[in-house]
N, C-alpha and C positions, 0 to 999 in steps of 0.2 A: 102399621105395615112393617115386617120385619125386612131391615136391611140385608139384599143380597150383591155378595163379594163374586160367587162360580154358577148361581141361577141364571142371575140377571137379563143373559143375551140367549138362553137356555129352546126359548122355545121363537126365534126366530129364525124363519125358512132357510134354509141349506149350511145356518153354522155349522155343519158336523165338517164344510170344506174350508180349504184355505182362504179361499179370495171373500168367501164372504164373515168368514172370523177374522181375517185382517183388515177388511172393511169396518169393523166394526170393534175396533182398537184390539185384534190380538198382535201377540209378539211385541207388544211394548217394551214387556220387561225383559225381554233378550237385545233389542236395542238397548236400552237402558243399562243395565249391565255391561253389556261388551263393550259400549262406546265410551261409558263415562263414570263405572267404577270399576275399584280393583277386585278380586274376590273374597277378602277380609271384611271389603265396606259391605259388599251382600252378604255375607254372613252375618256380620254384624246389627244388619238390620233385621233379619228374621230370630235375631235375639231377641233384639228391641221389641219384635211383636209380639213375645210369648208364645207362638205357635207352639200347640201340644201335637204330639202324634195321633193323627185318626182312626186310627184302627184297633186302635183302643188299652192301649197301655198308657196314654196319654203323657207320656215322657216327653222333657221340651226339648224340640226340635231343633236349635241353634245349639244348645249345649250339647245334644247327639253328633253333630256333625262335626265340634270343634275335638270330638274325641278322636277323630278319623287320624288314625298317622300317616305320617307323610314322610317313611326311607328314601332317598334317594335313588332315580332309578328303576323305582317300584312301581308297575299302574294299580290306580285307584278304578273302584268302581263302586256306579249307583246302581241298586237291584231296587225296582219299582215292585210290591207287593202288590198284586191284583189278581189274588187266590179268593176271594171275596167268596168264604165258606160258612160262615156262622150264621146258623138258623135265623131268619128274619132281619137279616142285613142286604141288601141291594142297591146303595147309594154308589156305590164307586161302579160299578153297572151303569147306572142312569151317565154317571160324566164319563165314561169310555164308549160310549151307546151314542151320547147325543154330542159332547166336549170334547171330542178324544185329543183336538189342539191344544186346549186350556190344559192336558196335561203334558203333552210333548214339548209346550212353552216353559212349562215348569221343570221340567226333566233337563231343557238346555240350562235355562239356569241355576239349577241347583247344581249340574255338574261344572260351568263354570266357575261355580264357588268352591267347590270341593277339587278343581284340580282333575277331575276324570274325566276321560276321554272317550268311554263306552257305559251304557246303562242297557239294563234289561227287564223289560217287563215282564215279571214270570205270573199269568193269566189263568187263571180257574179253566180246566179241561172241558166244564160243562158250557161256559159261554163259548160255544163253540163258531158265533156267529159274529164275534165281537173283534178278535184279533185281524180278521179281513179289515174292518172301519182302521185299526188302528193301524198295520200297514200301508192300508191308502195314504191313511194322513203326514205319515210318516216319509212317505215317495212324494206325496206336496211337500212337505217342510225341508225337502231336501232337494227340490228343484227348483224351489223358490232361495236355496242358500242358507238354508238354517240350519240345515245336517248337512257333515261332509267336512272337509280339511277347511281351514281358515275362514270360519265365518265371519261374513260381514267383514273381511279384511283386519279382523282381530289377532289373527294366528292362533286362534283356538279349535282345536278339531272334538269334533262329537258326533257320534253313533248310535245308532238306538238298535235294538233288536227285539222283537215279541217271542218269548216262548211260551206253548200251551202247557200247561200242569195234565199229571195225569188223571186226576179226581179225585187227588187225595185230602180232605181236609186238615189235616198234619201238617204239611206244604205249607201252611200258613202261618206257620211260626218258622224265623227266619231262618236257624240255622238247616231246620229241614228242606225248606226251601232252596238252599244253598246249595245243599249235600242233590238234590235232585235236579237242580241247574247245571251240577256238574256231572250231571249221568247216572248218580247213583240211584240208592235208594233213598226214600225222603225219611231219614231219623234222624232225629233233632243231633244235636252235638251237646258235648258235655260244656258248658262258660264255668272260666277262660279258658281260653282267646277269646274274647267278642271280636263280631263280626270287622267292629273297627282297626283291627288290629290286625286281624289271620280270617278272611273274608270269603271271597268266593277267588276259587285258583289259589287262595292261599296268601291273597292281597287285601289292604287294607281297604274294608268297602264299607258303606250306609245302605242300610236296607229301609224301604220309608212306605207306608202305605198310599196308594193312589190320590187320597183327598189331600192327604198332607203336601204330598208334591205341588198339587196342581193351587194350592193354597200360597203359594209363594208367588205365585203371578200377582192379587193385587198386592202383596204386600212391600213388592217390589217397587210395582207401580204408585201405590199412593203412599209409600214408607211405612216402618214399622212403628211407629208412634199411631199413626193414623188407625192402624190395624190394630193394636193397642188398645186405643179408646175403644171399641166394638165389643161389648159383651162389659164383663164385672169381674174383677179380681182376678186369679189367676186363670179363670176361663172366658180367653181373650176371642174376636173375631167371629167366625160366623162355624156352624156346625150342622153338617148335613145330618137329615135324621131319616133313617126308613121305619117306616107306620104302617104296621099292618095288623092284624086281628078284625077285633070283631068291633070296626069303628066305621064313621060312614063315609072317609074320606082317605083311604090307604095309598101311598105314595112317599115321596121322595120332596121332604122339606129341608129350606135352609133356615133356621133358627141364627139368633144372635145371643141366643143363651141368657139373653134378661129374664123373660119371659117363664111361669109357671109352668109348671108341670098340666095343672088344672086347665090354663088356659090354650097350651099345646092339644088337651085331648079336648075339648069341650069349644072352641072358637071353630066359625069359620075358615079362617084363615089356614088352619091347619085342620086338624081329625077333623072335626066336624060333630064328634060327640059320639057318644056308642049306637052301633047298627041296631034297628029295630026300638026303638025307644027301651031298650035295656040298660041296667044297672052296671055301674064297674064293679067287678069285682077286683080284681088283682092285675099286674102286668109286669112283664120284665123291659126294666127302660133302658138296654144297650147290650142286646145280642143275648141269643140262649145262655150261654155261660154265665151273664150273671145270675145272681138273688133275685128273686121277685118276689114282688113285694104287694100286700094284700092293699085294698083301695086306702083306708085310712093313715096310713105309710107312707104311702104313694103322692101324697096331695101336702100330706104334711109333714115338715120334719119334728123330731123329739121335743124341741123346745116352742111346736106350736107355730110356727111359721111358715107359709107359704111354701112348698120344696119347689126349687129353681132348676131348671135345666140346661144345671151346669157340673160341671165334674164335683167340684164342694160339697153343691145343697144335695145329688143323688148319693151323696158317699154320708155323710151328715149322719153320724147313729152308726157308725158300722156294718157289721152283718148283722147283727141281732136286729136293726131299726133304719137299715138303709142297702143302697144299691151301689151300683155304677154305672156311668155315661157309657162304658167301654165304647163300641164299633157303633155306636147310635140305631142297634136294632131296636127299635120302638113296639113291643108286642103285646097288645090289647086282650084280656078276658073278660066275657062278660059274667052273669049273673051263674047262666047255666053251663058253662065250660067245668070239666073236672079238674084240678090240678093233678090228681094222682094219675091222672090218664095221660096229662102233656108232660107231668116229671118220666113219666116210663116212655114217652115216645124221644126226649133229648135223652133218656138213658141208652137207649136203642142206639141213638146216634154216635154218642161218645163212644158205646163199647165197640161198633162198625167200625170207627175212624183212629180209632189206639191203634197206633204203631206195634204195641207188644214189644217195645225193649225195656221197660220198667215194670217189674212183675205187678207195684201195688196198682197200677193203671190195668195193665194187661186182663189181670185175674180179677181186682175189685169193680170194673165196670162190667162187665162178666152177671159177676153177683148181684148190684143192684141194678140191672136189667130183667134177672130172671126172680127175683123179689117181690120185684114190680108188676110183675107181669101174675105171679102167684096172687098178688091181695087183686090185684083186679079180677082176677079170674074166681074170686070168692074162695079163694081156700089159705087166707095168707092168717096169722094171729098176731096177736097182739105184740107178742116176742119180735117179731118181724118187724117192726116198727124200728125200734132197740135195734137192731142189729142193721140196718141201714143205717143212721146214727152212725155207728160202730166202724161200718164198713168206710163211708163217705168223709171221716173223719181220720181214717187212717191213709187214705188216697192221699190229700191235700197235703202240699207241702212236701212230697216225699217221692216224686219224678224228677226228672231230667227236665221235663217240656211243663207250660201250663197247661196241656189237656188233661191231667189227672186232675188239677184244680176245677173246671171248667166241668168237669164230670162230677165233680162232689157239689160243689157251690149249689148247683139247680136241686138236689136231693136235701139237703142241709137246709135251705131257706125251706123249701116245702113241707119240711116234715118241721122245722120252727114255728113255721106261720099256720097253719093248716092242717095242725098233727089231726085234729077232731074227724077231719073230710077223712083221714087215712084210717081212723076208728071207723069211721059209718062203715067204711066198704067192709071191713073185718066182721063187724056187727049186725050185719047186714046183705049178708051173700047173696041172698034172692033177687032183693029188691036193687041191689048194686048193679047187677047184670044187664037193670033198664040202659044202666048208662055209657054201657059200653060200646065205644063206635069202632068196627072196623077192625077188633082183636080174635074175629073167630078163626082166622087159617093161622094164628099162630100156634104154637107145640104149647099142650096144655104142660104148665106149671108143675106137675107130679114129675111128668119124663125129665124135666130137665134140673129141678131142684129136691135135695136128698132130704 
C-alpha cells in the first residue's frame, strides 16, 4: 500500500471545510512555522526534501525559491499555477475540488518563507465551479486567523486572492500567466528576467504549481529528511498521478514513485489493468506533451529493467527510448486505439492553443495539423511522413514558450515509434477510413493543404 502524504484524509466527510480539516491535523504546519521557525529554517527544509515542481518541469523547489530576490522595500509575491490545461492531467482539480485547505495551508507557508504578503491563485476558466470551494475556504482560513494582518500573533500578514483564467492553455506557462494576471494578454515573455527577479507588477515573485504548494504541508510537518526518505533517488516523496484511457480504474492516484510502471497500470491498487481484457499498446506517462512511448518501452527501460515511475527511470533512453514524468497525466492506449488519430487530435490542440507570436509555433502547428488530418483522410504519401519529421523538428527548440516543444514532441515520438501505423493509413486509404472516429465535419484535406 502506497504511502499517502495529500490523499490520506481525502475522502473523509466534509474535509473540503475548516473545522473538520483542522480536526483532523490541518494548519499544523503554519503553526509550526510561525511559532517556532524563522523562514531560512522552512526553506531550508523543503531543500532538504528534494521537492521537484509538479507540474512538470520538475525543477527543485527550494533551490527555485532561494532564487527569489529580495530589494529592499519591494513586495514579493506567490502566484499559485491552477491553469491545470494539459490534455489527461486533472490531479490539482481533485485537491482544489476535495483539499482546497491542504493548499491554502501550503500557500500560508510558503509565503512565510518567501517573505510575501500576497499570493494569487490564477485558476483554469473552465473549472468554473471550483474557485467558489476555494473562496469559501479561504473566508474560513481567514476567520479562523490564518489570513489577514498578524497571524497567530506573528506579525506576519497574508492574503490570498483566486483569479479565474480565460481558457487559455498558454496561461500555463508562467510568464503568460503573469502578463494575463496583469490584465494583458497571456504571451509568454522573453527570460531574462525570470520571474524571480522582474515577476508580476514587475516584483520579484515564485510561480509554483498547485501540487507543489500544497506538498509543503507534510513536509513541514514531518521535516524534510522524513519526506526525503519517500520515493528513491532524486524522485523524492509522494506524486499524484492522473490515469486515464483505456484502463479499468481511471482516477486520481498518489504513488511514492518506487513502484513500476507495470505495476501502476496492471495492480489493483491503482489502474487495475487495461478496459475490456485488452492488450497495451502504447501510452504517454505525464501529460499530452510528452513522447509516448509504445508498450515494450513503457515497462522497460534500454538496459532491460523494470521502468520506475520516477522522473529518472521515465526519462531513462532519451527520446529515442524514453518519456517523462512531466504533469503526471497518465494516458492509456489499448490494442485498437490509432496513434495517427490521437497524434492529430493533440496536433489540433496545440495549433488551437499557439499564442501566434513565434512564427515556427504559429505556422508549423498549422501544418502538422492539416498533414495529419490529410493521411487520415486517405490522401496523404509517403513524402508526408518526411516532412512532418521536417516540420516538428524545426518547431522544437526555436520559441519563446515550451508550447512549440509540446507541439513537436507528440508528432516526433509517433512518427519514431509507429512510422509503420502512418505507412498503413497511406497504403491503405479504403480500408484506413474503417478507423476513423469522429473526423467527418472536418474540412477535407485538399481545401486546406496545397
Amino acid at each position: 500500500m502506497s504511502k499517502k502524504l495529500l490523499l490520506e484524509k481525502a475522502h473523509v466527510e466534509g474535509i473540503r471545510f475548516f473545522d473538520v480539516y483542522r480536526r483532523e491535523g490541518g494548519y499544523q504546519s503554519v503553526d509550526k512555522a510561525l511559532k517556532s521557525m524563522t523562514p531560512d529554517e522552512v526553506l531550508e527544509e523543503v531543500k532538504k526534501s528534494g521537492l521537484r515542481g509538479r507540474g512538470g518541469a520538475g525543477f527543485p523547489t527550494g533551490m527555485k525559491w532561494s532564487f527569489l530576490a529580495k530589494p529592499e522595500g519591494v513586495p514579493r509575491y506567490l502566484v499559485v499555477n491552477a491553469d491545470e490545461s494539459e490534455p489527461g492531467t486533472f490531479k490539482d482539480r481533485y485537491l482544489m475540488e476535495f483539499l482546497p485547505h491542504v493548499l491554502i495551508e501550503g500557500i500560508i507557508t510558503s509565503c512565510y518563507c518567501m517573505g510575501a504578503n500576497a499570493s494569487y491563485i490564477y485558476i483554469r476558466g473552465e473549472y468554473a465551479w471550483i474557485p467558489d470551494i476555494l473562496e469559501h475556504a479561504i473566508e474560513e482560513a481567514r476567520a479562523a486567523g490564518y489570513l489577514g494582518k498578524n497571524i497567530l500573533g506573528s506579525g506576519f500578514n497574508c492574503e490570498i486572492y483566486v483569479q479565474r483564467g480565460g481558457g487559455a492553455y498558454i496561461c500555463g506557462e508562467e510568464t503568460a500567466l503573469l502578463e494575463s494576471l496583469e490584465g494583458k494578454r497571456g504571451n509568454p515573455r522573453i527570460k531574462p528576467p525570470f520571474p524571480a527577479v522582474k515577476g508580476l507588477w514587475g516584483c520579484p515573485t515564485v510561480v509554483n504549481n498547485v501540487e507543489t504548494i500544497a506538498a509543503v504541508v507534510p513536509i513541514i510537518n514531518n521535516g524534510g529528511d522524513a519526506y526525503a526518505s519517500i520515493g528513491i533517488g532524486r524522485s523524492t516523496g509522494t506524486k499524484l498521478i492522473s490515469a486515464c484511457g483505456n484502463i479499468n480504474k481511471p482516477g486520481v492516484y498518489e504513488i511514492d514513485m518506487t513502484i513500476s510502471v507495470e505495476e501502476f497500470i496492471y495492480s489493483d491498487e491503482y489502474c487495475g489493468g487495461i478496459a475490456n481484457g485488452k492488450r497495451l499498446k502504447a501510452c504517454i506517462p505525464g501529460g499530452s506533451s510528452v513522447p509516448i512511448l509504445p508498450a515494450n518501452l513503457l515497462l522497460n527501460t534500454p538496459t532491460g529493467e523494470k521502468r520506475l515511475m520516477t522522473y529518472e527511470s521515465l526519462s531513462e533512453g532519451g527520446f529515442a527510448k524514453g518519456s517523462m514524468l512531466g504533469s503526471g497525466g497518465f494516458i492509456v492506449l489499448d490494442e485498437d486505439q490509432s496513434v495517427v488519430q490521437h497524434t492529430y487530435t493533440l496536433a489540433r490542440f496545440y495549433r488551437h492553443e499557439s499564442c501566434g507570436q513565434c512564427s515556427p509555433c504559429r505556422e508549423g502547428t498549422g501544418w502538422m495539423e492539416k498533414i495529419l488530418l490529410k493521411i487520415l483522410k486517405g490522401k496523404g504519401t509517403i513524402q508526408d511522413i518526411d516532412l512532418l519529421w521536417d516540420i516538428q523538428r524545426k518547431i522544437e527548440g526555436n520559441t519563446i514558450c515550451p508550447l512549440g516543444d509540446a507541439a513537436a514532441w507528440p508528432v516526433a515520438a509517433a512518427i519514431r515509434h509507429f512510422r509503420d501505423e502512418f505507412e498503413w493509413y497511406i497504403l491503405n486509404p479504403e480500408e484506413s477510413q474503417t478507423r476513423n472516429y469522429g473526423l467527418a465535419h472536418y474540412a477535407d484535406p485538399l481545401e486546406v493543404v496545397a
